[in-house]
RODO-2510 file (C-alpha; in nm, 4 decimals, decimal comma):
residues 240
     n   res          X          Y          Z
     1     x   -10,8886    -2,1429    28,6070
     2     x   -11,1292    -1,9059    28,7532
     3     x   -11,4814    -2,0186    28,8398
     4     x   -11,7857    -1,8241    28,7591
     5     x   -12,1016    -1,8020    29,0107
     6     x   -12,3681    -1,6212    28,9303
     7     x   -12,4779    -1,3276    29,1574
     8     x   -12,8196    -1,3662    29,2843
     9     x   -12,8592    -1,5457    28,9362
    10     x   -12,8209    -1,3055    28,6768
    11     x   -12,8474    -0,9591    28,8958
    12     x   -12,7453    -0,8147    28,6122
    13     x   -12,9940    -0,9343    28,3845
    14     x   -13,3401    -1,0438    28,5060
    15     x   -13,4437    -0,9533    28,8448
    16     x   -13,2713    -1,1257    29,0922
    17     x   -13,2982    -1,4391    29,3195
    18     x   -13,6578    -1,5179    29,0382
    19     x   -13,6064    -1,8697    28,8316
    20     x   -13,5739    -1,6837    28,5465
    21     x   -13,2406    -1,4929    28,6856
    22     x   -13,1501    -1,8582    28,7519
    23     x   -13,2374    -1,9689    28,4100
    24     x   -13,0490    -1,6623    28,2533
    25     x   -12,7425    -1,7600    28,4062
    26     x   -12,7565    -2,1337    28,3225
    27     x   -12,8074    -2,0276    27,9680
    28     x   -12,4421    -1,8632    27,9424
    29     x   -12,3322    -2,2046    28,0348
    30     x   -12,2251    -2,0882    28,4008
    31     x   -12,3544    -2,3599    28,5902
    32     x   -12,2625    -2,2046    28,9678
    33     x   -12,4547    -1,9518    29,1648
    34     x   -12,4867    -1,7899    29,4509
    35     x   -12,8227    -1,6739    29,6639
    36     x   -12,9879    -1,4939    29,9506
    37     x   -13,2190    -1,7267    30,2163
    38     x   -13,4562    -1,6447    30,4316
    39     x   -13,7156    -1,8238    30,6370
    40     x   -14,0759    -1,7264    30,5508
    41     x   -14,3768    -1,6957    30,8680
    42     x   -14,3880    -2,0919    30,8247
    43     x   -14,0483    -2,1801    30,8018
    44     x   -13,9872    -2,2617    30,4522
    45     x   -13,6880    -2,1449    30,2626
    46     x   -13,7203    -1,8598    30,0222
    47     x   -13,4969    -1,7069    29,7928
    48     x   -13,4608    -1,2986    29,8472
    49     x   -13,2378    -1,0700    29,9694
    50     x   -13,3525    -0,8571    30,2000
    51     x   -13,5725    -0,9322    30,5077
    52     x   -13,8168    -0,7072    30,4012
    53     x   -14,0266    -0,6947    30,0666
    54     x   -13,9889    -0,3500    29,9680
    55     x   -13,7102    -0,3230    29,7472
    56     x   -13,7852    -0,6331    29,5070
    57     x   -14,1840    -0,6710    29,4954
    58     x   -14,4820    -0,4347    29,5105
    59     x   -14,5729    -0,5601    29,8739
    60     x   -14,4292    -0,4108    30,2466
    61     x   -14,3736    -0,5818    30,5727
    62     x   -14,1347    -0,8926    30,6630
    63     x   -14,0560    -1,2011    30,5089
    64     x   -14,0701    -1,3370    30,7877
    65     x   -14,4341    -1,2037    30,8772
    66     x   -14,6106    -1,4509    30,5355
    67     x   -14,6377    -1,7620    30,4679
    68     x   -14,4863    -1,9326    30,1792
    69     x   -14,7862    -2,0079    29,9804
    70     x   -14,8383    -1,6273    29,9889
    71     x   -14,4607    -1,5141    29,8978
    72     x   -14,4485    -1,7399    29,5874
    73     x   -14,7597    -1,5154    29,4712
    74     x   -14,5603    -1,2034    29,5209
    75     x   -14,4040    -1,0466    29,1827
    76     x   -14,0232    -0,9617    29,2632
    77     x   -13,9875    -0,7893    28,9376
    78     x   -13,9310    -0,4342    29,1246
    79     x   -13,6033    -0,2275    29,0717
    80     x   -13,4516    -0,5085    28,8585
    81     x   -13,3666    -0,5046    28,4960
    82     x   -13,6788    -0,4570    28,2944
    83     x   -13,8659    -0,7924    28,2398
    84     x   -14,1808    -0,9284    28,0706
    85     x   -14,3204    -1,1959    28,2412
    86     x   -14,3837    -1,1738    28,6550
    87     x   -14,1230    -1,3574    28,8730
    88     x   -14,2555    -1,4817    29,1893
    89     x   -14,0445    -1,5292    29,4757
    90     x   -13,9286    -1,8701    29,4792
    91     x   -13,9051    -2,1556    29,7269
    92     x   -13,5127    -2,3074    29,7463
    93     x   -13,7188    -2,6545    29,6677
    94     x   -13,8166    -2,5202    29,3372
    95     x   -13,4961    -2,4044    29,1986
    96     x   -13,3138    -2,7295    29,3301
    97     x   -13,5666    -2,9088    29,0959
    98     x   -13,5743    -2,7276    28,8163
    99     x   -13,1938    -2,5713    28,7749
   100     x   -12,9070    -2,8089    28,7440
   101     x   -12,6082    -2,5851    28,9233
   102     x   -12,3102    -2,7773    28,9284
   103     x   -12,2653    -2,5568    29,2911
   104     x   -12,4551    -2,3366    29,4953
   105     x   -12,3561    -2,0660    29,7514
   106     x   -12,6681    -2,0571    29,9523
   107     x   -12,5952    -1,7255    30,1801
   108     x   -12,8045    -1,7331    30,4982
   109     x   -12,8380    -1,3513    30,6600
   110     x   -12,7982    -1,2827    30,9762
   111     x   -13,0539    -1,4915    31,2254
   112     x   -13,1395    -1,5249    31,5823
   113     x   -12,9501    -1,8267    31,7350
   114     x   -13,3372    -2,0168    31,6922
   115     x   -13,3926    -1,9106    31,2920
   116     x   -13,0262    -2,0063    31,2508
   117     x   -13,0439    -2,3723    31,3620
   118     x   -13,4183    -2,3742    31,1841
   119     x   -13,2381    -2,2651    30,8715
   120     x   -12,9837    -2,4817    30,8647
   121     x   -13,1497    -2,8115    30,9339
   122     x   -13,3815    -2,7005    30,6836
   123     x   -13,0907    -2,6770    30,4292
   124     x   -12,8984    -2,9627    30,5427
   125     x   -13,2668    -3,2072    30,5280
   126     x   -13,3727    -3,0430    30,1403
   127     x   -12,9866    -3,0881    30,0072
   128     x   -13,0056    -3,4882    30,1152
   129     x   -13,3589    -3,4967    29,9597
   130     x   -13,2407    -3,3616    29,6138
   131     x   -12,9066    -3,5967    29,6526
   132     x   -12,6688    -3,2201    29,6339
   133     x   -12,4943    -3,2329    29,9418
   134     x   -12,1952    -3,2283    29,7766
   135     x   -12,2958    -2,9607    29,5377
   136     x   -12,3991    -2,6994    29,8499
   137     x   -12,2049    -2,4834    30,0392
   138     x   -12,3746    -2,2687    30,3104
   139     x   -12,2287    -1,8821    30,3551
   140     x   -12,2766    -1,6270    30,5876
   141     x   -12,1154    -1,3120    30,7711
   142     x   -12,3166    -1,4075    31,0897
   143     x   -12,1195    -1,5842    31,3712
   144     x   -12,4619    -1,7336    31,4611
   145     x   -12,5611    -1,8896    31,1490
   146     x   -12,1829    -2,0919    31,1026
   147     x   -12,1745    -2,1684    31,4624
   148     x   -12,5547    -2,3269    31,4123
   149     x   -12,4324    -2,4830    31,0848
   150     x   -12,0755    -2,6292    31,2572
   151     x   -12,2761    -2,7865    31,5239
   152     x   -12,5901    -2,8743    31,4139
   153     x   -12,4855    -2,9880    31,0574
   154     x   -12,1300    -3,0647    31,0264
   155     x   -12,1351    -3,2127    30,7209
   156     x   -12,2543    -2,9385    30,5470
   157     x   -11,9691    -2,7009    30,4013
   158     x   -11,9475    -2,3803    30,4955
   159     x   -11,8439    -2,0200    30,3585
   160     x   -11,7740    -1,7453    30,5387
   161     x   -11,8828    -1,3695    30,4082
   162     x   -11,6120    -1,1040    30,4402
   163     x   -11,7267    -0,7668    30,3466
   164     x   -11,4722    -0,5188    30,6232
   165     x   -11,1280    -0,6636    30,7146
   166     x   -11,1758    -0,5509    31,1449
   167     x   -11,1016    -0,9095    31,2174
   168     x   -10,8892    -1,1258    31,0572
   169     x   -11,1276    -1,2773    30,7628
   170     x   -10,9057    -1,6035    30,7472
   171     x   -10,9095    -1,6599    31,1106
   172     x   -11,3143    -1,6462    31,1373
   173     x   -11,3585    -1,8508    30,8673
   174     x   -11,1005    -2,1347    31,0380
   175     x   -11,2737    -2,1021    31,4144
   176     x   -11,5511    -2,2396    31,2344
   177     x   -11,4070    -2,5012    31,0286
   178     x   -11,5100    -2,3001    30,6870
   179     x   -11,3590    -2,4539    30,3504
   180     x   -11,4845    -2,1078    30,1400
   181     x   -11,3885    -1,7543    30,2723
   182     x   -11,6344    -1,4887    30,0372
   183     x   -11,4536    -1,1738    30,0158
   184     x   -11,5461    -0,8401    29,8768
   185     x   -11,3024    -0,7678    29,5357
   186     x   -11,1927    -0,4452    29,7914
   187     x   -11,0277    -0,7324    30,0578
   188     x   -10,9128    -0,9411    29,7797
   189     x   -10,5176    -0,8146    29,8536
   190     x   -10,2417    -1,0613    29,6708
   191     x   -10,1671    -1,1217    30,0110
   192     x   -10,4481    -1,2308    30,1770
   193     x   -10,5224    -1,4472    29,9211
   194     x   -10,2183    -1,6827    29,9044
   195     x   -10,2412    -1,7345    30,2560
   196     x   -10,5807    -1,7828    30,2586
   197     x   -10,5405    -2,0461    29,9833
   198     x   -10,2292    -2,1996    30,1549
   199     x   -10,4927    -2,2331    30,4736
   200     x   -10,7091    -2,4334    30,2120
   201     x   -10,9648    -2,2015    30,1387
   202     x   -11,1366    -2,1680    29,8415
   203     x   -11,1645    -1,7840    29,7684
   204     x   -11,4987    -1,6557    29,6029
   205     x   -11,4777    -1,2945    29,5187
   206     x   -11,8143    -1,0981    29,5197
   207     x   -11,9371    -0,8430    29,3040
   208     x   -11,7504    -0,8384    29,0153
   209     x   -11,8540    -0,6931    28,7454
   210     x   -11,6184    -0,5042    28,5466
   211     x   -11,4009    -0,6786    28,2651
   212     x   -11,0813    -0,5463    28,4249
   213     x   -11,1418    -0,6560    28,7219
   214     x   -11,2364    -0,9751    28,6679
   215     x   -10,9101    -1,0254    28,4773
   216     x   -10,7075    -0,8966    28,7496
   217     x   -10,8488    -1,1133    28,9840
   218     x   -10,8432    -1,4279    28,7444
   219     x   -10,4214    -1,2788    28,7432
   220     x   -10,4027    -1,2508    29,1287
   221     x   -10,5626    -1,6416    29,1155
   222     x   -10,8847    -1,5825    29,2576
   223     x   -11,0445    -1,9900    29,2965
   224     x   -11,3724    -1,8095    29,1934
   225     x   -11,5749    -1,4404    29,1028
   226     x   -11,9139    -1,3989    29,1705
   227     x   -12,0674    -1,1376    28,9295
   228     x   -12,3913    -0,9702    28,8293
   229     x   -12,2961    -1,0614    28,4630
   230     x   -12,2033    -1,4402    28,4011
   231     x   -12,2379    -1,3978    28,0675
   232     x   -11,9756    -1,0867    28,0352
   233     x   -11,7617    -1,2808    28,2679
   234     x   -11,7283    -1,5938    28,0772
   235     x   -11,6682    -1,3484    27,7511
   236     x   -11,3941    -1,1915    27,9596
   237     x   -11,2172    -1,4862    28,1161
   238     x   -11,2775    -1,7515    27,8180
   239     x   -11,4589    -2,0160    28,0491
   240     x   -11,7692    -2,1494    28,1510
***
């Protein structure tokens, strides 16, 4: 069977990386997801996308340039599906308390080598806290943030994020002892993904969002989609 995560929460359907994208996608009954971290001025974790605040919220500048006391007053409403109520931006802390994911793909962006370890331990110290280190799986493209996360916090699981094919996806993700390789639907080739799988990968295929797709993915024997649209996805494949 084909797992579900949810993109960013709900992308789809409340603005994205807020609790109440989160809280959409829990409410289809798909109890996985996948996020964006980033570090704010004092080193907490936040939950957005970019590094900058333009795109999602009504403010400019870096993440990285304000505190987290000041992001989680910042409504990241912009560009998303229409929505009532503000969404803040919110801490990592306050979704593991308040969302019961069954799994999370936490996906750290690209860092310096000193943000990546910061991250990481970071991740690594909040999962033991909340008792989910089984439950989290840290993904990334950048070769700095799983080399921080193979040495500095082995016992964490990684994922590695495959979006262009100009080295060998499978490879990368084994130099750094990955158990998930994330690959764009346009890498997701039959072929790759048996022998990915018979490396003992798990393959989680990101963004997909239309019906057919999904289904021929599910067909190939994808281990999991992510999607914009859990609920359309667990319409389309039967599951939660």
């Amino acid at each position: 069977m084909t797992l579900i995560y949810g993109h960013r929460g709900a992308k789809g359907e409340a603005p994205e990386n807020t609790l109440a994208s989160f809280e959409q996608c829990l409410k289809h009954g798909v109890r996985r997801c996948e996020l964006d971290l980033h570090l704010s001025k004092d080193s907490e974790l936040m939950v957005i996308h970019d590094p900058t605040l333009k795109r999602t919220t009504d403010r400019r500048g870096k993440v990285i340039e304000h505190t987290a006391a000041d992001l989680v007053t910042y409504d990241a409403r912009k560009g998303g599906p229409g929505w009532m109520q503000p969404c803040p931006i919110p801490r990592l802390e306050e979704l593991f308390e308040k969302c019961d994911f069954e799994h999370w793909q936490l996906e750290v962006k690209s860092a310096s080598r000193t943000r990546a370890a910061t991250t990481v331990l970071a991740i690594r110290e909040m999962a033991v806290r909340h008792g989910l280190m089984d439950k989290v799986t840290v993904t990334s493209s950048s070769r700095e943030v799983l080399k921080a996360a193979l040495e500095l916090t082995p016992d964490l699981s990684r994922g590695l994020v495959a979006e262009y094919a100009w080295l060998d996806p499978i490879k990368v993700a084994q130099s750094y002892g990955c158990e998930m390789l994330a690959l764009n639907w346009t890498l997701c080739t039959p072929e790759r993904l048996e022998k990915a799988q018979r490396q003992g990968l798990h393959v989680s295929v990101w963004t997909v969002n239309e019906p057919a797709l999904m289904r021929r993915l599910a067909d190939f024997g994808v281990d999991s989609l992510i999607t914009d649209f859990p609920g359309l996805a667990t319409a389309t494949l039967g599951n939660g």
